[in-house]
C-alpha positions in Angstrom: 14.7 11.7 -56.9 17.8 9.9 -58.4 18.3 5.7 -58.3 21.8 4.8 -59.1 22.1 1.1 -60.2 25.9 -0.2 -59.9 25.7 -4.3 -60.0 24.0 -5.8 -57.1 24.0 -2.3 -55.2 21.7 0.6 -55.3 21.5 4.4 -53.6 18.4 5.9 -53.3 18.3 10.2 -52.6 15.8 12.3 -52.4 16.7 15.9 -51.9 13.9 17.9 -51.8 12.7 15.5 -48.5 16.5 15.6 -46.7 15.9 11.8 -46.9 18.8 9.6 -47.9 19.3 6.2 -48.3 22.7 5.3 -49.4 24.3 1.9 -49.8 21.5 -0.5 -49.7 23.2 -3.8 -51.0 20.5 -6.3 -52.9 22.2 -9.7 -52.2 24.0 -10.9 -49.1 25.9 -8.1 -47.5 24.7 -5.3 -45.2 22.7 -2.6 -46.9 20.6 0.1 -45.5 20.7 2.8 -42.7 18.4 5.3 -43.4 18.0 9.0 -41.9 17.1 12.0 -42.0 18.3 15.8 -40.2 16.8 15.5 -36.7 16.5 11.5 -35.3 13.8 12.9 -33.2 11.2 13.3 -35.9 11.2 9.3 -36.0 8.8 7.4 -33.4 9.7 4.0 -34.1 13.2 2.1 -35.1 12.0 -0.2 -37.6 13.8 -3.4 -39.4 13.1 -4.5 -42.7 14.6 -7.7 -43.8 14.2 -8.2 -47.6 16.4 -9.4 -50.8 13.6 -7.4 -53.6 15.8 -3.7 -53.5 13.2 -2.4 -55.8 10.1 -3.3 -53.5 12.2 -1.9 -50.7 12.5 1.6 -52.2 9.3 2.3 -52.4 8.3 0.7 -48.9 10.9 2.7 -47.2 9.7 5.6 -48.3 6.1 4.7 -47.0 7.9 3.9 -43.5 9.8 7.3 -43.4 6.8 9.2 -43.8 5.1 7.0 -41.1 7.8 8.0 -38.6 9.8 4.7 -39.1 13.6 4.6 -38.4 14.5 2.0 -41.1 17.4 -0.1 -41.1 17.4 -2.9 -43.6 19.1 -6.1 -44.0 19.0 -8.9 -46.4 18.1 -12.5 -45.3 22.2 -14.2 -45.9 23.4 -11.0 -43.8 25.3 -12.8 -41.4 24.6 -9.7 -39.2 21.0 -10.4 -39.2 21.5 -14.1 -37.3 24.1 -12.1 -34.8 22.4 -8.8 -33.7 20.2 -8.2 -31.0 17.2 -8.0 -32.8 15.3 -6.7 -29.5 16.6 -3.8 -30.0 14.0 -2.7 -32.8 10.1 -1.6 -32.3 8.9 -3.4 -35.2 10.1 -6.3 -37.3 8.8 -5.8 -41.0 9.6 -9.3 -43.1 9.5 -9.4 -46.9 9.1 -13.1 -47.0 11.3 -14.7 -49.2 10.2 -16.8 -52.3 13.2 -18.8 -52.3 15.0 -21.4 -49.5 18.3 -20.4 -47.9 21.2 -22.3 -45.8 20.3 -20.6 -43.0 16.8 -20.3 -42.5 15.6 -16.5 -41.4 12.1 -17.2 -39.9 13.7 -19.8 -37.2 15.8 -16.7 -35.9 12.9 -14.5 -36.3 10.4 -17.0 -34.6 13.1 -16.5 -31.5 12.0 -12.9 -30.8 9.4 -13.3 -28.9 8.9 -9.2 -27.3 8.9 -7.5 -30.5 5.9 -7.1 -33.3 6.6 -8.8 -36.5 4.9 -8.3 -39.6 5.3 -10.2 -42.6 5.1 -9.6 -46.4 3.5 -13.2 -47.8 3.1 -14.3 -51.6 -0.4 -15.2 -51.6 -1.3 -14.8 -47.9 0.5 -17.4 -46.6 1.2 -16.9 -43.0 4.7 -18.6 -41.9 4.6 -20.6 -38.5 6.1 -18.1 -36.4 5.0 -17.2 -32.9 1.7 -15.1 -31.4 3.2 -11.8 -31.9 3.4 -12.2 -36.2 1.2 -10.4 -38.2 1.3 -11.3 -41.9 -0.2 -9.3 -45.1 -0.4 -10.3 -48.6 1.8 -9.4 -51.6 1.4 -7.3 -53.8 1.4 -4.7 -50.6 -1.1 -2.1 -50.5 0.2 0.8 -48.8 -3.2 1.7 -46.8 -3.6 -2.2 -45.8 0.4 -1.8 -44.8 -0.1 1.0 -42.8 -3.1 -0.2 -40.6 -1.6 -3.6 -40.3 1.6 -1.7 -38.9 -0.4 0.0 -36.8 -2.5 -2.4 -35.3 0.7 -4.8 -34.3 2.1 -2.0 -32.8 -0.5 -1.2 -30.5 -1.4 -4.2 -29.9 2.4 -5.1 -28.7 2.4 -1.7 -26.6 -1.1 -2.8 -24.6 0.3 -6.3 -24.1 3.8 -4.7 -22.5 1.8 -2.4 -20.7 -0.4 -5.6 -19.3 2.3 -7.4 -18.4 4.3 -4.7 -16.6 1.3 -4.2 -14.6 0.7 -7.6 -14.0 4.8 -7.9 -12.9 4.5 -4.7 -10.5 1.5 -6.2 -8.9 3.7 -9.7 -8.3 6.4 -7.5 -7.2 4.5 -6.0 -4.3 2.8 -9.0 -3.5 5.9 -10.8 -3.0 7.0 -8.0 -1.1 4.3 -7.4 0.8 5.0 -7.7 4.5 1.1 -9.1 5.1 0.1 -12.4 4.1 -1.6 -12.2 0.8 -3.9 -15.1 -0.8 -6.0 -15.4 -4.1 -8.0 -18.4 -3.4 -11.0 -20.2 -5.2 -14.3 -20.6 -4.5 -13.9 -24.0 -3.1 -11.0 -22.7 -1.0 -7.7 -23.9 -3.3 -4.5 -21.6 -3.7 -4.2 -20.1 -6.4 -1.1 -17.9 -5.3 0.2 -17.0 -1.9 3.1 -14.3 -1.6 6.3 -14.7 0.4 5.0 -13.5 3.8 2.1 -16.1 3.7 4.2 -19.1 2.8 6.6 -18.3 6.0 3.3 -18.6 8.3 1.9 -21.7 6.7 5.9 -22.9 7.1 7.1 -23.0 3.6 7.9 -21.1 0.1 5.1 -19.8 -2.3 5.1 -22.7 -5.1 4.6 -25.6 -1.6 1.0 -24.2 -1.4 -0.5 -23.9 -5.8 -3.0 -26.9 -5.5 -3.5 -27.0 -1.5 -6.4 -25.8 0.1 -7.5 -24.4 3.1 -8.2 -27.3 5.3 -4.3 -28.1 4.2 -3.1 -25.8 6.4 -5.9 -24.5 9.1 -7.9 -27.5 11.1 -11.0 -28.0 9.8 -13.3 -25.7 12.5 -11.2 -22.7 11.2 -11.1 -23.7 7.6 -14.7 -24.2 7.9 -15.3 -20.1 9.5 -13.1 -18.6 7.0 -14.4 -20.4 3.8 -18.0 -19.3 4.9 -16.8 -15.8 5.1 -15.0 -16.5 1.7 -18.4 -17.6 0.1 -20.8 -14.8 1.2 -18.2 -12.0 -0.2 -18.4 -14.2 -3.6 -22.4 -14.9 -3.3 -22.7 -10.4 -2.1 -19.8 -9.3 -4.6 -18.4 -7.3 -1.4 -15.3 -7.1 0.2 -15.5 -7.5 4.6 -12.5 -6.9 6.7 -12.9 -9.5 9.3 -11.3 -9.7 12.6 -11.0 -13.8 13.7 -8.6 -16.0 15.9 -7.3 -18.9 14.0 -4.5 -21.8 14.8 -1.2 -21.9 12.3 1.3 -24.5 13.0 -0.4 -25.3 16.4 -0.2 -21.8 17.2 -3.2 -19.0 17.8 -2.8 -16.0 16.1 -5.0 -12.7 15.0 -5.8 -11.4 12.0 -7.6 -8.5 10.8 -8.5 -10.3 6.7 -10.0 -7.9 3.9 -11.8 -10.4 1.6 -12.3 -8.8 -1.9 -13.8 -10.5 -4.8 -11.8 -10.6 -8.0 -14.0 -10.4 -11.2 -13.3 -13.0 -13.9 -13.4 -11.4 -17.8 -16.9 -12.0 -18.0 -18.0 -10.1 -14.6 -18.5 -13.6 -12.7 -16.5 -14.1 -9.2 -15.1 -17.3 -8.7 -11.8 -15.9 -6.9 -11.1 -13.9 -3.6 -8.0 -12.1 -2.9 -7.1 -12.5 1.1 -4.7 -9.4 2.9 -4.2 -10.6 6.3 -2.1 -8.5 9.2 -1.6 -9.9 11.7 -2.5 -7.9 15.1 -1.8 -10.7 17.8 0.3 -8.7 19.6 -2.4 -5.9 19.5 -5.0 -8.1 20.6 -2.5 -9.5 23.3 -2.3 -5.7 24.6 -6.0 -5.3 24.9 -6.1 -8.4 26.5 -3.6 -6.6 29.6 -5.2 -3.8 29.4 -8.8 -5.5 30.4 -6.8 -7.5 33.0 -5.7 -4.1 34.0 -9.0 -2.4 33.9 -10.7 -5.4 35.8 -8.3 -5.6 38.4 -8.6 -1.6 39.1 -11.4 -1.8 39.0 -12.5 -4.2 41.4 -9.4 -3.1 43.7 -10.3 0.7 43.8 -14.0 1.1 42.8 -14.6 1.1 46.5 -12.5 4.0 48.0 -13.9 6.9 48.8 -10.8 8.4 47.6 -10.4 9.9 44.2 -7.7 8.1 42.2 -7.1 8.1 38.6 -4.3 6.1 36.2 -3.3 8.2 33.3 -1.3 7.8 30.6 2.2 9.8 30.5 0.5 12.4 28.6 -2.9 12.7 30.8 -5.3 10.9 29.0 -7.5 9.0 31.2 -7.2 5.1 31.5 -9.5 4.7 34.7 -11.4 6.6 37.2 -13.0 5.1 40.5 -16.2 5.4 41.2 -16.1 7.9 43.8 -15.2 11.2 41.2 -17.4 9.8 38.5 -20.5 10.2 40.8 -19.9 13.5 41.3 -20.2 14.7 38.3 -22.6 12.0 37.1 -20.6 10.4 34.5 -19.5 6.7 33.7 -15.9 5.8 32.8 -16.4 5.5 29.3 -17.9 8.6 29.0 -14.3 10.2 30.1 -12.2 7.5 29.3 -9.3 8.6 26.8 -9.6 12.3 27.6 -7.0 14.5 29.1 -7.6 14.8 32.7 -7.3 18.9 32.3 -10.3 19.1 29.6 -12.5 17.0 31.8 -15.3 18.8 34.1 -13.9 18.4 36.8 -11.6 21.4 36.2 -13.8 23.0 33.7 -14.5 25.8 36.0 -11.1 27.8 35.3 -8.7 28.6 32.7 -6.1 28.7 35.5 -7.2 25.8 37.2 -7.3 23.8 34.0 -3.3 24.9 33.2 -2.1 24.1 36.6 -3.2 21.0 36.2 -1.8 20.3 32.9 1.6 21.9 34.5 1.4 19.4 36.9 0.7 16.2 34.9 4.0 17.7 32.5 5.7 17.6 35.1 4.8 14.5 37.0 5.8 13.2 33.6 9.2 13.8 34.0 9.7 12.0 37.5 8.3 14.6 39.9 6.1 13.9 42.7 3.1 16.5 43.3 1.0 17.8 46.0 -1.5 20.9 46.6 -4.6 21.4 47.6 -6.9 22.7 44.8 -10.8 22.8 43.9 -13.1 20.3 42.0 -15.9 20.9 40.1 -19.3 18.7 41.3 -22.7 18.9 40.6 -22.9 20.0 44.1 -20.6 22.6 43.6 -17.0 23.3 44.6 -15.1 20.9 46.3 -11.8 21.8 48.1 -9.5 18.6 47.6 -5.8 17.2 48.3 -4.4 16.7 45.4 -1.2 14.7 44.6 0.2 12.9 41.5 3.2 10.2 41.2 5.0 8.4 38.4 4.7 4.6 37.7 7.9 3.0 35.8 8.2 0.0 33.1 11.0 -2.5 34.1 13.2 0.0 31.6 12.9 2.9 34.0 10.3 4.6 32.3 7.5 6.6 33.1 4.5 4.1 32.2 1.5 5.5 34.3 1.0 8.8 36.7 -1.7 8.5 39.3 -3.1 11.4 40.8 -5.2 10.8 44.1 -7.5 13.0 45.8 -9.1 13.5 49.1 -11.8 15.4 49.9 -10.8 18.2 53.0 -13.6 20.4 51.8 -15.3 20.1 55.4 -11.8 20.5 57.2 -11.8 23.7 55.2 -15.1 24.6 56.0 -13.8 23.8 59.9 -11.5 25.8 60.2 -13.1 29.1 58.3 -15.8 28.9 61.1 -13.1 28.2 63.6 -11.4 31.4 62.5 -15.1 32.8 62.8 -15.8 32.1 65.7 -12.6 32.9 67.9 -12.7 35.9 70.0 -10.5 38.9 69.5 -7.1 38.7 71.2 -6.5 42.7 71.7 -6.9 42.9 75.0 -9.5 45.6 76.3 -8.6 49.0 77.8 -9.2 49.1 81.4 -12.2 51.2 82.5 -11.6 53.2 85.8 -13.9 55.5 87.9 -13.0 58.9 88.2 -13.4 60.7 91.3 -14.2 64.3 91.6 -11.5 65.7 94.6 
């Protein structure tokens, strides 16, 4: 080790360590960059502001071996009111014993997302902000190192809080469902972007409203209740429920799920609403379609059948159902082809998925094939057509059947019963001459 002493400047090397300090300047100018072969052995990018150079040498050498990148400045260094003092990991402060035109800890108290740690005569902490530590002078190097260590972790948890608190804001705000956090007695506490357009307004119109602000009171009344037993039971519900917003009805599927205070207590729920109006609207037809087939072709005694364009089964009258002794919802969203009725054949079961493939396309269909009943075989009519949105395209096929088993069975005994046409060979006496 060699310490050269020239006026107010000193150079500290140690060669046996590749360390090297060089030009650290005491007073008011610029002093210290530290390094050594290989930045990548250093963890953290330290500053150490101080004006006692022979405190600093041996406290820089404690830093190094810590993994501390060390650049040091003096409290008058106009550099030090002018940098960008985010830059740095830690902020180590040798508190100074003396006042200054320029006073150091109000610049210091302005950097408010980087650890600071400060060197005090006596213990005296200075009135900077939350994230200061302080130690006392004379500074022990073991007491130095932990306090180091616990500002530093204590900084990395608290960025690692509040980036997870800012990417859970992000995709609330940018969630495309209504999301709520709402108290027990059923005031905001936040509601994200997609909510605030429903209710008719931005986010920051709703803190301090409740829920009988924005729903009337008979639908307030139904969702707080719901709100209350998942706080009372500590379990989320997903809960389907018609509600009026802005005079209008809507449908939403709402998971409620508690949110747990520090202590384990519930006095918040978190609402994710979607809203599936126009899913319930289509149910809604679909019934209307259901009940008016129903009631219009129940009765035939034709088979007919509404798929959809891909054969799965929407509705089936009454008449093929019976003979196979099922009920519509027993078959309802199967493809026709894997139903019993055509069980009976591998071929039987391709034509007709052939046909309905076809029929998809635009074709109109017609043979006569066989049916499986409980009875037993049934020879049938069978014919399929396409029915078309207002847009042209194929929205339903309907097959139809008809039931020519006993013209079949007519005309094999016909065929039966019909006398040979080859005419008979003429029988003629013979005569002796």
């Amino acid at each position: 080790m060699q310490i050269l002493l020239k006026k107010n400047i000193f150079t500290l090397k140690i060669w046996n360590d590749k360390i090297f300090y060089s030009n650290l300047i005491a007073n008011n100018k610029s002093i210290h960059i530290p390094y050594r072969y290989g930045y990548n052995m250093y963890e953290f990018k330290t500053l150490f502001i101080t004006d006692d150079p022979i405190e600093a040498v041996k406290i820089i050498k404690w830093l190094d071996s810590w993994g501390h990148l060390v650049k040091t400045t003096g409290f008058e260094d106009e550099e030090l009111f002018k940098e960008n003092l985010l830059i740095h990991d830690l902020i180590l402060v040798d508190m100074p014993s003396r006042d200054y035109k320029r006073d150091p800890v109000e610049t210091i108290k302005k950097v408010t997302r980087v650890p600071i740690v400060c060197m005090c005569m006596d213990g005296k902490t200075p009135d900077l902000m939350e994230n200061c530590s302080s130690i006392g002078k004379p500074v022990d190097q073991v007491e130095l190192k932990f306090t180091l260590e616990m500002a530093i972790n204590k900084h990395r948890m608290e960025n690692a809080l509040l980036e997870s608190e800012n990417k859970y804001k992000l995709l609330i705000e940018n969630a495309n469902d209504p999301i709520i956090v709402l108290k027990e007695d059923g005031t905001f506490l936040l509601v994200n972007q997609s909510g605030a357009r429903y209710f008719g307004g931005i986010p920051d119109d709703f803190i301090g409203k409740n829920m009988w602000d924005v729903f009337p009171k008979n639908h307030a009344d139904s969702q707080m209740r719901s709100v209350c037993n998942v706080i009372e039971s500590g379990k989320g519900v997903v809960i389907d429920k018609k509600t009026v917003i802005n005079n209008e009805e809507r449908w939403f599927s709402t998971k409620i799920q508690p949110l747990r205070d520090s202590d384990g207590s519930i006095s918040s729920v978190q609402l994710i609403a979607r809203d599936i109006t126009s899913q319930k609207n289509k149910e809604k037809d679909l019934k209307e379609e259901k009940n008016f087939l129903s009631g219009t072709l129940n009765d035939m005694h034709t088979f007919v059948m509404v798929l959809k364009p891909t054969g799965e089964i929407i509705f089936v009258n009454n008449t093929p159902l019976e003979l196979i002794g099922k009920e519509l919802e027993d078959i309802e969203g199967m493809l026709l082809y894997e139903t019993p009725w055509w069980n009976y054949s591998p071929e039987v079961k391709a034509s007709i998925k052939r046909d309905i493939e076809l029929c998809a396309t635009g074709k109109i269909l017609a043979h006569e094939t066989q049916i499986y009943s409980n009875d037993g075989l049934m020879w049938i009519n069978f014919s399929m057509h396409p029915i078309y949105d207002d847009k042209g395209n194929v929205k339903y096929l309907v097959p139809e059947c008809r039931d020519i088993t006993k013209i079949k069975n007519a005309k094999k005994a016909l065929k039966m019963e019909k006398p040979d046409t080859h005419p008979a060979q003429d029988v003629y006496p013979v005569f002796p001459f």
